[in-house]
Backbone as a chain_set.jsonl record, in Angstrom:
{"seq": "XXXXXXXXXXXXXXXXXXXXXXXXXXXXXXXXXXXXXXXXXXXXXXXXXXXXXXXXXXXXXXXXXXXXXXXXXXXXXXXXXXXXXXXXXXXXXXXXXXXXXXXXXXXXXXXXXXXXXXXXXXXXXX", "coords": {"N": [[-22.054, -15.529, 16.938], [-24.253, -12.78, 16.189], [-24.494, -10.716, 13.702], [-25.916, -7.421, 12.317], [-25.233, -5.241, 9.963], [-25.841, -2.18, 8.837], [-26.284, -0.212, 5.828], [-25.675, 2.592, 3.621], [-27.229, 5.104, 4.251], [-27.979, 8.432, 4.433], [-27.533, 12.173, 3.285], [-30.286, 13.813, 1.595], [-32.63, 15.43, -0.845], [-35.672, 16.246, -0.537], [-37.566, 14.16, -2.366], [-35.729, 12.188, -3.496], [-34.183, 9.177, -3.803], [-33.141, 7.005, -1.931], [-30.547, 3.823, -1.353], [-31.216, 1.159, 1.525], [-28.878, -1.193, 2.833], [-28.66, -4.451, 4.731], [-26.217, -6.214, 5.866], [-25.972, -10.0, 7.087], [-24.516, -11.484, 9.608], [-23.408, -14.676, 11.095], [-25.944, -16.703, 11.67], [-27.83, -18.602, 10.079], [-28.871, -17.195, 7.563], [-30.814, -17.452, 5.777], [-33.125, -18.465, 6.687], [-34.711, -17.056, 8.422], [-37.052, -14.245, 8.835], [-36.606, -10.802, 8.469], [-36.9, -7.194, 9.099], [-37.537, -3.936, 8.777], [-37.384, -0.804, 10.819], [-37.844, 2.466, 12.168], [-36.263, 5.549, 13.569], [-37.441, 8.19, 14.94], [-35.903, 11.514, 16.009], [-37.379, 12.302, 18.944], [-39.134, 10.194, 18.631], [-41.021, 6.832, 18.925], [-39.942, 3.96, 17.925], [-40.92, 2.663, 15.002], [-42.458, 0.834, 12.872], [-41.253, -0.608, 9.472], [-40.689, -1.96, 6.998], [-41.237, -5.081, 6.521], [-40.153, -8.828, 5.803], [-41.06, -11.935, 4.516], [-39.057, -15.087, 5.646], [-38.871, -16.732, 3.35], [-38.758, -14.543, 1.278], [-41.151, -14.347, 0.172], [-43.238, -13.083, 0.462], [-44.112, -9.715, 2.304], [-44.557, -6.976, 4.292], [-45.714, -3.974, 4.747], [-45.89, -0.437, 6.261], [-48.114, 1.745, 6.081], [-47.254, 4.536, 5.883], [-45.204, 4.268, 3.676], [-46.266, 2.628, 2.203], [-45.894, 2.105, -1.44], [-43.773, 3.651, -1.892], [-41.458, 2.823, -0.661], [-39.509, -0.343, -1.044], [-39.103, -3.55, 0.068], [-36.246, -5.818, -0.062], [-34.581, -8.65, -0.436], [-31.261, -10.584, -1.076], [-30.446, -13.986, -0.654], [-28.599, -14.805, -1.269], [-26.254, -13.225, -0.931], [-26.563, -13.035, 2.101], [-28.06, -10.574, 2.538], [-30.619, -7.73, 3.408], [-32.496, -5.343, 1.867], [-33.595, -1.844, 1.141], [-35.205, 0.02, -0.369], [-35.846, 3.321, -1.286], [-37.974, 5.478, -2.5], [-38.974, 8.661, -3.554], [-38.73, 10.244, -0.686], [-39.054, 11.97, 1.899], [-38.966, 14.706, 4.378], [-40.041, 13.707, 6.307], [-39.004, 11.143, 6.961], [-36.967, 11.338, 7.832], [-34.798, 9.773, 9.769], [-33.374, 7.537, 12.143], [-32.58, 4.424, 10.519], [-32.685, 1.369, 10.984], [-32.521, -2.385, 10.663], [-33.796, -5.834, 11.167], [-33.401, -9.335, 12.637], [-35.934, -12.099, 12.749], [-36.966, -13.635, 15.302], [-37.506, -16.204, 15.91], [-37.02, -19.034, 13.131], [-38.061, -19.462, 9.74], [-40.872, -17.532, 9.62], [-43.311, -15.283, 8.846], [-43.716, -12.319, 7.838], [-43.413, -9.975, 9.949], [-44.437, -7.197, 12.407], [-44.143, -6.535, 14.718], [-41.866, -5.487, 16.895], [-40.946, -7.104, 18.874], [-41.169, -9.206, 18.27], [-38.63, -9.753, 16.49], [-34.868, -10.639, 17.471], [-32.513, -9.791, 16.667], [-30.688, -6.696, 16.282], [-29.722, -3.993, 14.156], [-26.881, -1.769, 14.002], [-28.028, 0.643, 13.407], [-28.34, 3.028, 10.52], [-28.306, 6.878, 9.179], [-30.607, 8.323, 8.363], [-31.259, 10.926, 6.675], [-33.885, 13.928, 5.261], [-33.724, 16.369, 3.27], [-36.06, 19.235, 2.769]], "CA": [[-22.336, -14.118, 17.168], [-25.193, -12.588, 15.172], [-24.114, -9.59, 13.416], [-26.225, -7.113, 11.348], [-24.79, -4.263, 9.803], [-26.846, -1.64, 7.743], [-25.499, 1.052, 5.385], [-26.444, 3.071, 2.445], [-27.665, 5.971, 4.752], [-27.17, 9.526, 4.211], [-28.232, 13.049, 2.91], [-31.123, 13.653, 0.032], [-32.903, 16.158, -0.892], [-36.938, 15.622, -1.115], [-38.329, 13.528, -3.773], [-34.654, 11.547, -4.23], [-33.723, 7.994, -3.453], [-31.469, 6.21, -1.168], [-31.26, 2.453, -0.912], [-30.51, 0.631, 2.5], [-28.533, -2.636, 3.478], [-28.105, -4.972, 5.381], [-25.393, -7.486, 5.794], [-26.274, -10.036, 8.06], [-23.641, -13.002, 9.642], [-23.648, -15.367, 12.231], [-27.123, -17.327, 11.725], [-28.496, -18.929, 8.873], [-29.778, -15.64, 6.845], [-32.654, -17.453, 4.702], [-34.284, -19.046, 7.561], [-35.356, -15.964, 9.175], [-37.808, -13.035, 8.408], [-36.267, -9.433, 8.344], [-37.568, -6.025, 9.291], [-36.527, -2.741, 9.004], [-37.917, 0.005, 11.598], [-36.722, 3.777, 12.023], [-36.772, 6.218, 14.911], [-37.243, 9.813, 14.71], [-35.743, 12.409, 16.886], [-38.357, 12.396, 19.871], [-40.179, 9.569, 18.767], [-40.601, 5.786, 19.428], [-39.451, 3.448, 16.752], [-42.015, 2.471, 14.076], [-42.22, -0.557, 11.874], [-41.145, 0.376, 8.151], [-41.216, -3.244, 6.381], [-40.662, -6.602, 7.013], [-40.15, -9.788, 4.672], [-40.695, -13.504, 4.985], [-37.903, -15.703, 5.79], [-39.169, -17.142, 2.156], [-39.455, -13.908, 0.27], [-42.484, -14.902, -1.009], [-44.352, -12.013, 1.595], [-44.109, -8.598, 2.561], [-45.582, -5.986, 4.967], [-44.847, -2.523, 5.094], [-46.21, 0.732, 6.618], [-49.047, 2.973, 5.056], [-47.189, 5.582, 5.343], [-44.189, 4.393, 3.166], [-46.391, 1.867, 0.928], [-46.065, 2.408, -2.874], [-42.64, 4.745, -1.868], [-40.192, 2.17, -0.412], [-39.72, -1.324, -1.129], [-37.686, -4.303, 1.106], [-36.176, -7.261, -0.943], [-33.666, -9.866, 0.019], [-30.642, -11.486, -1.451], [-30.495, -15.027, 0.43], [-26.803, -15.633, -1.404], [-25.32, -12.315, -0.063], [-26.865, -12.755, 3.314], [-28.339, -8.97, 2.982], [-31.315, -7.35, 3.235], [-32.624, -4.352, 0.775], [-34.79, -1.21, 1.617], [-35.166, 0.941, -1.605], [-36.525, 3.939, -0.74], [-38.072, 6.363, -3.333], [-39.708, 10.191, -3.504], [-38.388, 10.421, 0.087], [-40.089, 13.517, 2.483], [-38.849, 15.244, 5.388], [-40.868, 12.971, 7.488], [-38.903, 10.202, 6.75], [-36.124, 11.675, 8.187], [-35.059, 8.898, 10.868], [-32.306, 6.303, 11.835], [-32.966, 3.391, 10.288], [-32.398, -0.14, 11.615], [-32.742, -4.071, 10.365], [-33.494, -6.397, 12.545], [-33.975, -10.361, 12.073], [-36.299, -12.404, 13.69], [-36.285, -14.661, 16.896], [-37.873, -17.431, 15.653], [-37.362, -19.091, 12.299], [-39.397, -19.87, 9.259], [-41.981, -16.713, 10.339], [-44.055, -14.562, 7.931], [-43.574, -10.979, 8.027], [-44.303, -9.418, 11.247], [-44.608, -5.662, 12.538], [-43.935, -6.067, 16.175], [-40.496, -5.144, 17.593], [-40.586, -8.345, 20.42], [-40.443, -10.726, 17.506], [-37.35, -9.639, 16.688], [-34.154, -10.416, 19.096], [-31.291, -9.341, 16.728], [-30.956, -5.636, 15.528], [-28.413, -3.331, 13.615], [-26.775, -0.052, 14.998], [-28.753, 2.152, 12.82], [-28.032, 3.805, 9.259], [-29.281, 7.673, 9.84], [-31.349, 9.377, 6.374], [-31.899, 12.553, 6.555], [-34.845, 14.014, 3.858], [-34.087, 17.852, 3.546], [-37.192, 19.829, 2.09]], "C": [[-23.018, -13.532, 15.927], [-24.725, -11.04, 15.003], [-25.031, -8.684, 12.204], [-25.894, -5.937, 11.085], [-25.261, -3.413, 8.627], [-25.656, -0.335, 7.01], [-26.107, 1.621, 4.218], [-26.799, 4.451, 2.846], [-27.26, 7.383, 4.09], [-27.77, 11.098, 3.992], [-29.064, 13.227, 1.749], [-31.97, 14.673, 0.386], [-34.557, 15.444, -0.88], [-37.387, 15.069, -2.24], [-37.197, 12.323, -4.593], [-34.919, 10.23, -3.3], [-32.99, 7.635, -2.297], [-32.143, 4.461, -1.24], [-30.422, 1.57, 0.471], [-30.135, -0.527, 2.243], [-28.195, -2.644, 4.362], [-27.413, -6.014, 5.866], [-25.387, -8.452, 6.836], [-25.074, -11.238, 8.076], [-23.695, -13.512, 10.988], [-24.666, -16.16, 12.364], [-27.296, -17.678, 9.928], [-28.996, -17.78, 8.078], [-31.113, -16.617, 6.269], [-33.482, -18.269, 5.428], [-35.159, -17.966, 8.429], [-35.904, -14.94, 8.479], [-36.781, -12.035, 8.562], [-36.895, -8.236, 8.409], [-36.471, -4.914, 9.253], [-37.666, -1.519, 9.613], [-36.985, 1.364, 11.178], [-37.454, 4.197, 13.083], [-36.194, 7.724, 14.73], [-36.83, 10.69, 15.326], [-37.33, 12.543, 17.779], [-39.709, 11.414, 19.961], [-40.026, 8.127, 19.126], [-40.184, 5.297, 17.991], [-40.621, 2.822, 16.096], [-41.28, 1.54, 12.984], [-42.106, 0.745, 10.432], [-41.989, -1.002, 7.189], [-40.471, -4.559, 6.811], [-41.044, -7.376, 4.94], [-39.926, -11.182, 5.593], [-39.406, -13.801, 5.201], [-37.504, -16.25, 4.447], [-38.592, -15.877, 1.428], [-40.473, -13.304, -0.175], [-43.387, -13.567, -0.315], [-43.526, -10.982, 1.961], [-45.051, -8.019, 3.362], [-44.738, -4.721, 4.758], [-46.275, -1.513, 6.073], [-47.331, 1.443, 6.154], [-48.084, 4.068, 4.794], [-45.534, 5.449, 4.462], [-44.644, 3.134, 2.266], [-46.581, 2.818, -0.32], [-44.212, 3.378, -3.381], [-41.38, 3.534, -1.56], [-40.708, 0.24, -0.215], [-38.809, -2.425, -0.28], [-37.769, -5.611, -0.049], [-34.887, -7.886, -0.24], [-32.503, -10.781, -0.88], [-29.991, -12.763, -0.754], [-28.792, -15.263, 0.428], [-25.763, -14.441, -0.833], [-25.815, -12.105, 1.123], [-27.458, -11.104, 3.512], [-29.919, -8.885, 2.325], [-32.035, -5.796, 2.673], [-33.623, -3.491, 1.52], [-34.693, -0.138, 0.543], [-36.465, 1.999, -1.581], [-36.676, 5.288, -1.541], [-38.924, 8.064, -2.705], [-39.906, 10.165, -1.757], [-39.227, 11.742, 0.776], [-39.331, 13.681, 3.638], [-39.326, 14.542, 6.394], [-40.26, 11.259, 7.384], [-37.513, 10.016, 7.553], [-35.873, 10.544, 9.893], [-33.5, 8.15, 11.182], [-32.785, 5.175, 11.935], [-31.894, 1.782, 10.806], [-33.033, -1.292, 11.284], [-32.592, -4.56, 11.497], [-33.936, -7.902, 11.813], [-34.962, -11.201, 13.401], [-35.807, -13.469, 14.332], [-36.457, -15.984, 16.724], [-37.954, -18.149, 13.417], [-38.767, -19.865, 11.295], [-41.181, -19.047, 9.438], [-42.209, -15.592, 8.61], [-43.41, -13.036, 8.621], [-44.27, -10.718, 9.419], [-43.878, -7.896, 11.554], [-43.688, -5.301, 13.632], [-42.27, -6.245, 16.459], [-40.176, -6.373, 18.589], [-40.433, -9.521, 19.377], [-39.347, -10.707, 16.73], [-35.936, -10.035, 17.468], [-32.812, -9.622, 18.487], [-31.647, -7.897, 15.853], [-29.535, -4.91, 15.251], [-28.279, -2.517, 14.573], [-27.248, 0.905, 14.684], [-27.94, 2.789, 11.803], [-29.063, 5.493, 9.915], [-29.01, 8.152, 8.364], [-31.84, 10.41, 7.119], [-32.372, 13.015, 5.392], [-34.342, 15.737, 3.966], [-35.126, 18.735, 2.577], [-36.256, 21.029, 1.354]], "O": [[-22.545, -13.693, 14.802], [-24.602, -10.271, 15.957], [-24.93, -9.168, 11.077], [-26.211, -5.192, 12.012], [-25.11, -3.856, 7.488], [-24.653, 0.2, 7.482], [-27.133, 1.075, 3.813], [-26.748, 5.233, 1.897], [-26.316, 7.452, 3.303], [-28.728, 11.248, 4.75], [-28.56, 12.759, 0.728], [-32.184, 14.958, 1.564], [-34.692, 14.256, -1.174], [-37.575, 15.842, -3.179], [-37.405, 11.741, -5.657], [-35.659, 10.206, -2.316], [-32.097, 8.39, -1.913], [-33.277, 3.982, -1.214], [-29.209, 1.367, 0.434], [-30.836, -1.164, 1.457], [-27.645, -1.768, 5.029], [-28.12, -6.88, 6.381], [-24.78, -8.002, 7.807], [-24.69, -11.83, 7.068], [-24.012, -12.794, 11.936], [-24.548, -16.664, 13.481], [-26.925, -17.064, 8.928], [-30.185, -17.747, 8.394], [-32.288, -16.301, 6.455], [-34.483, -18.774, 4.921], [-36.212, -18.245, 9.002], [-35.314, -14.617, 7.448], [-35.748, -12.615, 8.894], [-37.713, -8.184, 7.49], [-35.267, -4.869, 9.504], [-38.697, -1.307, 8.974], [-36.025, 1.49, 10.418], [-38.526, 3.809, 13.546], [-35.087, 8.21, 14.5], [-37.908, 11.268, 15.468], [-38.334, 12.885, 17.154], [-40.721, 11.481, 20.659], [-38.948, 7.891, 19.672], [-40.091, 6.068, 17.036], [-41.426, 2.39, 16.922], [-40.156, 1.496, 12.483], [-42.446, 1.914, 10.256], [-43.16, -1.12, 6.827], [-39.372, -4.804, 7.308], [-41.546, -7.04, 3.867], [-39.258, -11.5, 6.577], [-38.553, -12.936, 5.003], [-36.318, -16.354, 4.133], [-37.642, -16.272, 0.752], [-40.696, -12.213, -0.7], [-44.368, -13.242, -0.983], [-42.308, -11.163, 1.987], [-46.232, -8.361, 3.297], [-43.525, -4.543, 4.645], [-47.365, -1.977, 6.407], [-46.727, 1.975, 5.223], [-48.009, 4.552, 3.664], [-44.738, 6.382, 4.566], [-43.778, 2.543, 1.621], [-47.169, 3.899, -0.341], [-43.693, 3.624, -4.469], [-40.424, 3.476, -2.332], [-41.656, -0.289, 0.367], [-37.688, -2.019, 0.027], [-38.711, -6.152, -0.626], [-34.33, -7.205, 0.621], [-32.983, -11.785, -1.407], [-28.895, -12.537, -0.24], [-28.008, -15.623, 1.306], [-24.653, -14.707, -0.372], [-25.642, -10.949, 1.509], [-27.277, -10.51, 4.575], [-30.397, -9.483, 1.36], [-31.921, -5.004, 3.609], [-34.395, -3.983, 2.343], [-33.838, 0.705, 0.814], [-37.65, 1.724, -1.768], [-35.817, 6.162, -1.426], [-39.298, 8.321, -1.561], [-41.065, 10.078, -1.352], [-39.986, 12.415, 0.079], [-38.916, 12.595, 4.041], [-38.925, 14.864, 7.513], [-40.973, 10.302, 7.686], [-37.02, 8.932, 7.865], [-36.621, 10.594, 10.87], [-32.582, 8.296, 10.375], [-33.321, 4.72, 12.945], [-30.698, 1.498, 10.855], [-34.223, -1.325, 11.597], [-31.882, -4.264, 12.458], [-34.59, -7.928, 10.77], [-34.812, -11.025, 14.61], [-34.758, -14.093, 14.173], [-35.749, -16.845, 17.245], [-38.79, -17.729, 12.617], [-39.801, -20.441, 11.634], [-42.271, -19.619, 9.41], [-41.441, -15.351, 7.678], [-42.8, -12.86, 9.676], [-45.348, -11.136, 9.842], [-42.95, -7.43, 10.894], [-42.862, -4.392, 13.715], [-41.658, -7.261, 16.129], [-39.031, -6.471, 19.03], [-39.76, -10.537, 19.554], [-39.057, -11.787, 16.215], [-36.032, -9.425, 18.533], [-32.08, -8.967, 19.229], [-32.538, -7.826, 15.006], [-28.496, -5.12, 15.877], [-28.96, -2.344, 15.583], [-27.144, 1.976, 15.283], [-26.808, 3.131, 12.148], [-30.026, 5.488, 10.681], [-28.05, 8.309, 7.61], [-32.693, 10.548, 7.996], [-31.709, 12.781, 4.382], [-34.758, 16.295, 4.982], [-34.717, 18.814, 1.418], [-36.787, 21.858, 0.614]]}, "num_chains": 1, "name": "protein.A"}
C-alpha cells in the first residue's frame, strides 16, 4: 500500500517562505520520479515541479521558476518543495504525487502519475 503524505502547509504572509513534504512508503522511493501540483479554488490542478527518480533533473512551472525549488532525500523516503517570496496567487492545496512507471525523467502531465497525496493547503495573504 503506497502511501504519500505531505505537510508543512499553512498561513504566510506575501513575500515569506514555507517548505513542503512529502513522506512517501510502500514502494521503492528512489526508483520513481516525484511531482508536486496545486489546485486553486475554482481551478484545475496545475503542474508545480517534478524531479527525476535520479535527482539529477528537474522541471518546474514558469510561473514558480527561480521562487520555489523541489529536492529529494532518497534515505528519508521524502520529497521537498521550498517555496520562497510566495504571492497571493500561489494560494492553493498542494499535492505530491509519484510516478507510475519507474526510472522516468521529470514529467508535467498528471496521467503519468498513479499515486497522489491528500493535499497540504498554503494560503499567501497579501
Amino acid at each position: 500500500q503506497v502511501q504519500l503524505i505531505e505537510s508543512g502547509g499553512g498561513l504566510v504572509q506575501a513575500g515569506g517562505s514555507l517548505r513542503l513534504s512529502c513522506a512517501a512508503s510502500g514502494r521503492t522511493f528512489n526508483n520513481y520520479a516525484m511531482g508536486w501540483f496545486r489546485q486553486a479554488p475554482g481551478k484545475e490542478r496545475e503542474f508545480v515541479a517534478a524531479m527525476s527518480w535520479s535527482g539529477g533533473s528537474t522541471d518546474s512551472a514558469d510561473s514558480v521558476k527561480g521562487r520555489f525549488t523541489i529536492s529529494r532525500d532518497n534515505a528519508k523516503n521524502t520529497v521537498y518543495l521550498q517555496m520562497n517570496n510566495l504571492n497571493p496567487e500561489d494560494t492553493a492545496v498542494y499535492y505530491c504525487a509519484m510516478s507510475r512507471l519507474p526510472w522516468r525523467a521529470p514529467t508535467r502531465f498528471p496521467d503519468d502519475y498513479n499515486y497522489w497525496g491528500q493535499g497540504t493547503q498554503v494560503t499567501v495573504s497579501s
